[in-house]
C-alpha positions in Angstrom: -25.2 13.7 -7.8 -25.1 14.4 -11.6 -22.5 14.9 -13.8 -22.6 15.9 -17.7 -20.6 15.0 -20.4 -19.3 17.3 -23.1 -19.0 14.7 -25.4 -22.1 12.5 -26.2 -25.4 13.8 -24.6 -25.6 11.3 -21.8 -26.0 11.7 -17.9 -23.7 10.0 -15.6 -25.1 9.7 -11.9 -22.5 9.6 -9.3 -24.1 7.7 -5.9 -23.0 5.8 -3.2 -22.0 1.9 -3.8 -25.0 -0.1 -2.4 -23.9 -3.9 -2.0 -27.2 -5.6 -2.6 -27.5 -3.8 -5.9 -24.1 -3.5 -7.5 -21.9 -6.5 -6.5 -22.2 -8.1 -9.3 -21.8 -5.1 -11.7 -18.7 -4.3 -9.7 -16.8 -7.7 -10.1 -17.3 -6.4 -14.0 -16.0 -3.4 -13.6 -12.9 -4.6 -11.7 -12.5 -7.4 -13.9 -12.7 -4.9 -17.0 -9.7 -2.6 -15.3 -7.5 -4.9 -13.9 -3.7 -3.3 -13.4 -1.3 -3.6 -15.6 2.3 -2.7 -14.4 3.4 -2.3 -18.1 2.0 -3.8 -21.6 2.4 -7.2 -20.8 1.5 -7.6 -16.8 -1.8 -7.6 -15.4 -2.2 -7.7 -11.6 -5.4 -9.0 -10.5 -7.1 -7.8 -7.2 -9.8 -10.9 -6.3 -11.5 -8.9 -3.6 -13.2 -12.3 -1.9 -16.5 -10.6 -2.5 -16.7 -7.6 -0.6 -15.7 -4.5 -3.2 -14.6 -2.9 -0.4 -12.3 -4.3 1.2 -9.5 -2.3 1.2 -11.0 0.5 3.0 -13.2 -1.2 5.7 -11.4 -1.0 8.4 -10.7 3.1 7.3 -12.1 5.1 10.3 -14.5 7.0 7.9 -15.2 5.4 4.4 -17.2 5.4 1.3 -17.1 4.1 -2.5 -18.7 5.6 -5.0 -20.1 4.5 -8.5 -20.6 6.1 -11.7 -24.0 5.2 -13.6 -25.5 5.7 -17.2 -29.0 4.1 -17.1 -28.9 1.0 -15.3 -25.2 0.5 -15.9 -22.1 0.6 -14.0 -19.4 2.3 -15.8 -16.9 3.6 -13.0 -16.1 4.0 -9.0 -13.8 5.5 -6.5 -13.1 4.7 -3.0 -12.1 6.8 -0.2 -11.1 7.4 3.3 -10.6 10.2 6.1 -8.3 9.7 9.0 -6.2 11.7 11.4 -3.0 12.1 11.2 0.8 13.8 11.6 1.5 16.8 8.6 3.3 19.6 8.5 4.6 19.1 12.6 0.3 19.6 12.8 -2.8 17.6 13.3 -4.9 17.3 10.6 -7.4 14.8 8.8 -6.3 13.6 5.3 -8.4 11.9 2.4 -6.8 9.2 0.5 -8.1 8.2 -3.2 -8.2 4.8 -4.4 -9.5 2.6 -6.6 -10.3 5.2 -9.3 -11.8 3.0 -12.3 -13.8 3.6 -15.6 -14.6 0.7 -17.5 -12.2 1.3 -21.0 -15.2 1.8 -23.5 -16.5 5.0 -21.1 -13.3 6.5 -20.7 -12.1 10.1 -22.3 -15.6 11.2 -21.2 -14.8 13.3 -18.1 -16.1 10.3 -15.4 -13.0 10.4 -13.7 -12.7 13.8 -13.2 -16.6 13.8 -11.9 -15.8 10.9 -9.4 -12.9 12.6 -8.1 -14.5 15.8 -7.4 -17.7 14.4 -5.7 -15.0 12.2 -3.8 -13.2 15.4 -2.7 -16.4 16.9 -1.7 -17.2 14.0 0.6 -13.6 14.5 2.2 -14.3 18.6 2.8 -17.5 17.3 4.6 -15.6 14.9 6.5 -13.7 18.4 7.6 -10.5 16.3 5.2 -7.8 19.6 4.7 -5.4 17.2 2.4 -6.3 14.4 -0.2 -3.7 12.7 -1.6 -3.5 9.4 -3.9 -0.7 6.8 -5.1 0.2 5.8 -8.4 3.1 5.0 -11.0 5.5 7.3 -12.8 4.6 5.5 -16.3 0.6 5.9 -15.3 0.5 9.0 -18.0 -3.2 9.0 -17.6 -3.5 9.0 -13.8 -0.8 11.8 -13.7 -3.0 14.0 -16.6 -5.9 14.0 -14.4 -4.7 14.3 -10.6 -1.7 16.6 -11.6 -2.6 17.8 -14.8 -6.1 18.5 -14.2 -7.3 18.7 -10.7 -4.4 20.3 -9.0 -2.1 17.6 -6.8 1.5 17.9 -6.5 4.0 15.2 -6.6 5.8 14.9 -3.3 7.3 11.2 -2.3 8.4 8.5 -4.7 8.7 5.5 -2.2 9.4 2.4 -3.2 7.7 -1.0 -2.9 9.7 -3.8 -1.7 8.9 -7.4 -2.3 10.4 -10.5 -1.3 9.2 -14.6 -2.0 8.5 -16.7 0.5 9.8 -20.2 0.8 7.2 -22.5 1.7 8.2 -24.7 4.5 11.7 -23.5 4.4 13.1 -20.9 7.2 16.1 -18.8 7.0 18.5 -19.2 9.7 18.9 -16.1 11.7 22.2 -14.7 13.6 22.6 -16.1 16.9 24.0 -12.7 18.5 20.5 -10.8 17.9 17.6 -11.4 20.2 13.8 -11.0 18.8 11.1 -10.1 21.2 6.8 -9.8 20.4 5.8 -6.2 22.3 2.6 -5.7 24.4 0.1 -3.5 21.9 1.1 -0.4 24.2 5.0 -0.8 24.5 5.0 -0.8 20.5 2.5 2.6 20.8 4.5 3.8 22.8 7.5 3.4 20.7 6.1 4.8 17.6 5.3 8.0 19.2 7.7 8.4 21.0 10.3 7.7 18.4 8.5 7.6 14.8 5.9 10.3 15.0 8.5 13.4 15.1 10.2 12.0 12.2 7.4 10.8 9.8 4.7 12.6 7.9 1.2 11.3 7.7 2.2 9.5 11.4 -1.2 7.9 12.2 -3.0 9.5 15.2 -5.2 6.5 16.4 -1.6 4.3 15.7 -3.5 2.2 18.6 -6.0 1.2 16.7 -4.1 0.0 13.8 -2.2 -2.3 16.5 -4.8 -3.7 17.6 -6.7 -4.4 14.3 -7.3 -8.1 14.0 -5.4 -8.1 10.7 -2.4 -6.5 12.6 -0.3 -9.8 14.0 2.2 -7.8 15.8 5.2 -6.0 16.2 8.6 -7.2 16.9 11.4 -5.6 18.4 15.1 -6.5 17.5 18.2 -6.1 19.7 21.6 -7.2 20.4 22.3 -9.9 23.3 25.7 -8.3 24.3 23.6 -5.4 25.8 24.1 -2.9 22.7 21.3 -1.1 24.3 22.2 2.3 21.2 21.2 -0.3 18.0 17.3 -1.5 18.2 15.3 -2.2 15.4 11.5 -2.6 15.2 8.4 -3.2 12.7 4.6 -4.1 12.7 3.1 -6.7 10.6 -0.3 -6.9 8.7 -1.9 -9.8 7.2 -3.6 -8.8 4.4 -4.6 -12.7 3.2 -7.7 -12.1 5.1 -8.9 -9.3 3.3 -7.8 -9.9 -0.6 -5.9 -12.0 -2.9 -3.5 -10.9 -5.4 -2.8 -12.6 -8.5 -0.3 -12.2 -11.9 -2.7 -13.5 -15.2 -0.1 -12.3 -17.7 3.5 -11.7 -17.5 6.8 -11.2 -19.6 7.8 -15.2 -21.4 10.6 -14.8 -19.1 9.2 -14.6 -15.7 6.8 -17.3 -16.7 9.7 -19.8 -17.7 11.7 -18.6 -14.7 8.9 -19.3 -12.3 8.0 -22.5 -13.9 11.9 -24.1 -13.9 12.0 -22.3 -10.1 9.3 -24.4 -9.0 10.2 -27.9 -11.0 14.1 -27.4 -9.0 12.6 -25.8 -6.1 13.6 -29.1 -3.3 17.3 -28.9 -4.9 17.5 -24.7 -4.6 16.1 -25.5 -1.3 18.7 -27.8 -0.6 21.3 -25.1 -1.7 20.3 -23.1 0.4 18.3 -20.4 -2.3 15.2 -19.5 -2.6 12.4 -20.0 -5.1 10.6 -18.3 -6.5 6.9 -18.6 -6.0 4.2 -19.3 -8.2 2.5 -16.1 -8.1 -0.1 -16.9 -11.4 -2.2 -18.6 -8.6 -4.6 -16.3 -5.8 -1.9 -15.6 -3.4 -1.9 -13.1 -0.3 1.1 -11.2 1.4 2.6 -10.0 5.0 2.9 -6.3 4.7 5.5 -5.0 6.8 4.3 -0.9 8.2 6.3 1.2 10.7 9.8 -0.3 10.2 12.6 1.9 12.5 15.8 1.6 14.0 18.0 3.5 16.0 21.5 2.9 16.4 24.8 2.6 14.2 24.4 -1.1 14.0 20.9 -1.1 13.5 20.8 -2.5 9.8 21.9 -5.6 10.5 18.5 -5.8 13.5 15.9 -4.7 10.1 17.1 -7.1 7.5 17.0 -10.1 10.2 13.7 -8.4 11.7 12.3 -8.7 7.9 13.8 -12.7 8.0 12.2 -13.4 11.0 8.7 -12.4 9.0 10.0 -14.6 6.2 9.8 -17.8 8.7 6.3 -16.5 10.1 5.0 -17.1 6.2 6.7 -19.7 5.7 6.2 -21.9 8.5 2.1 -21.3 7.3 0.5 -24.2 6.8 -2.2 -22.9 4.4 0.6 -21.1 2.6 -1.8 -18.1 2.0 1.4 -15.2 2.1 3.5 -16.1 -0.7 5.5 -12.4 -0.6 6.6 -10.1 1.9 6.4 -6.5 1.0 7.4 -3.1 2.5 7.1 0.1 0.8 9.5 2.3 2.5 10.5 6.1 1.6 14.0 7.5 0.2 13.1 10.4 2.9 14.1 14.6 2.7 17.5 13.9 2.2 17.2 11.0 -0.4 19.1 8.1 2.6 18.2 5.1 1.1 20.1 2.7 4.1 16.4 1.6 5.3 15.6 0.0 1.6 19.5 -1.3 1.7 18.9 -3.2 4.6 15.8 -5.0 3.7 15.6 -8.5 1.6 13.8 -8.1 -1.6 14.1 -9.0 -5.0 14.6 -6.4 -8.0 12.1 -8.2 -10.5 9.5 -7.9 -8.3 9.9 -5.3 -6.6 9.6 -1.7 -8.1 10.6 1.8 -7.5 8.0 4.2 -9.7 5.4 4.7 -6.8 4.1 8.1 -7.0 2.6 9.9 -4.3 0.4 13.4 -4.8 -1.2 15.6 -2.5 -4.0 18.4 -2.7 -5.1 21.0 0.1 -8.7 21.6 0.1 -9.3 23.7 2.5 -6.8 26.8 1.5 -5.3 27.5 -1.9 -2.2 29.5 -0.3 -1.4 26.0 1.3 -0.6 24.8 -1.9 2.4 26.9 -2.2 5.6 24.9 -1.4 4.1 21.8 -0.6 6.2 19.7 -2.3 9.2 21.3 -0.2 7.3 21.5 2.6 6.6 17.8 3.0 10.2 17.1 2.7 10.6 18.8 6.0 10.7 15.0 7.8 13.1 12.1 7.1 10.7 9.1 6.3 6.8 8.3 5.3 4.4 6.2 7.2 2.3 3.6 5.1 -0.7 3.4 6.7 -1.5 -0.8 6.4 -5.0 0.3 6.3 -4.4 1.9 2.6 -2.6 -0.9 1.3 
């Protein structure tokens, strides 16, 4: 696959990542693109030495790299799986990991690896592709809306709350918490999540029973309030990368650094501190959160506690956050994110999702309305 720029008369070949060969070119090319949330944060992604991590346990995936001569100069990763859209079955690509080392960029790489991407979904018979990124990401925007055709359609949120080492929270002695058998929380979901969420999973069995997947818990009332129930999965995603903060606002440095020289007496009081996150550290993410009932926000937020003790009661420590990323919905209800303990300066709310049919241009029309047409979005654990 050969691309061509306008630019500077040099070719760019687009091929598939081989391990052997490109490893060590690819920790440069990470290292060289790490994320920064705004001018002074940069979140780094330590991948444990497997580049692809994050889509591994994707039903179909592939990354591919970007080469001028014997250099690296850019990748993508991808995945196709089956799932819930439109009240239909289909298979849907998901973009990620689009990077192009800074002194190659503005040289049409990113639009080649996307295409060639896109053309590995359509021969994965893919009939959406859709990626994730920031409302601020000017550049990311330009190319996937701009340029290559995707429409914004959700804006969820990502949720994020410290853990207290060693420290659990006491939970409400009226509300019972019970681990479900891999098929009584399948069944669950689809009987009660699939109707009402878009981009529902179709091989949700799989995901349960994915090593990385601990479990899912269900959350009830003792005095037999069978109408309020509350459930959610959890994925351990420790085992797969490592997250870490290598610059952030003076501020959040000398907060974190007085939280953690206090942290016994906060303890004492009862608060929590906040932990040092300029170190590798991993996370709980929380996926298929639901509840039913009138009464049912009080089950989530204890639900989401009850994770809080799981990482904390660690002894390697290796989750130091719990996040969530949950969905406003069609009719912008925000009582799920109300409900679930996080904290506002880590957390963030400019998540931008964007969509692309590629089979059918007509399909294109209204498909930002059209994907309001259910109440919430599943976050596949597997994308995170």
């Amino acid at each position: 696959m050969v691309g061509q720029w306008q630019e500077v008369d040099e070719e760019v070949v687009i091929r598939c990542y081989d391990d052997r060969r490109d490893r060590i070119q690819m920790g440069r090319v990470e290292k060289s693109c790490e994320i920064g949330h705004d001018h002074q944060t940069l979140l780094f992604t330590d991948t444990l030495g497997d580049p692809i991590c994050r889509i591994r346990n994707s039903p179909f995936f592939i990354m591919l790299v970007a080469e001028v001569g014997n250099k690296l100069v850019g990748s993508i990763q991808g995945s196709v799986k089956p799932v819930e859209f439109h009240d239909k079955s289909v298979r849907l690509g998901y973009v990620l990991g689009l990077r192009v080392v800074p002194s190659y960029r503005r040289r049409g790489i990113g639009s080649i690896l996307v295409r060639k991407l896109e053309e590995w979904f359509e021969s994965h018979n893919a009939d959406y592709a859709y990626m994730a990124t920031q409302k601020d990401n000017e550049a990311s925007l330009g190319l996937f809306v701009g340029k290559l055709g995707y429409v914004v359609f959700r804006n969820p949120a990502i949720l994020v709350n410290p853990v207290n080492p060693g420290r659990g929270l006491k939970l409400p002695s009226n509300i019972g918490i019970r681990k479900l058998k891999v098929k009584e929380a399948e069944s669950l979901y689809r009987r009660y999540v699939a109707a009402t969420t878009e981009f529902f999973p179709e091989d949700i069995n799989k995901i349960l029973r994915n090593k990385l997947s601990i479990g899912t818990w269900l959350a009830y009332y003792n005095d037999g309030n069978t109408r309020s129930w509350a459930m959610l999965s959890v994925w351990d995603s420790s085992k797969v990368f490592k997250l870490r903060i290598e610059r952030a606002p003076l501020s959040y440095l000398l907060f974190t650094k007085v939280s953690n020289f206090f942290g016994k007496f906060l303890s004492l009081l009862g608060l929590t501190v906040l932990p040092d996150l300029f170190t590798p550290f991993g996370f709980y993410f929380l996926y298929g959160v639901h509840s039913e009932g009138p009464l049912s926000g009080k089950l989530v937020r204890t639900l989401c506690e009850h994770v809080h003790n799981m990482a904390a009661s660690d002894d390697g420590c290796a989750c130091k956050v719990v996040v969530v990323e949950v969905d406003k919905g069609s009719n912008g209800d925000d009582s799920l994110g109300r409900c679930i303990p996080h904290w506002k300066m880590l957390s963030c709310d400019d998540d931008m999702w964007c969509i692309k049919p590629l089979k059918c241009e007509k399909q294109k029309i209204g498909l930002s309305e059209k994907t309001k047409s259910r109440s919430s979005l599943f976050v596949d654990p597997r994308d995170v």
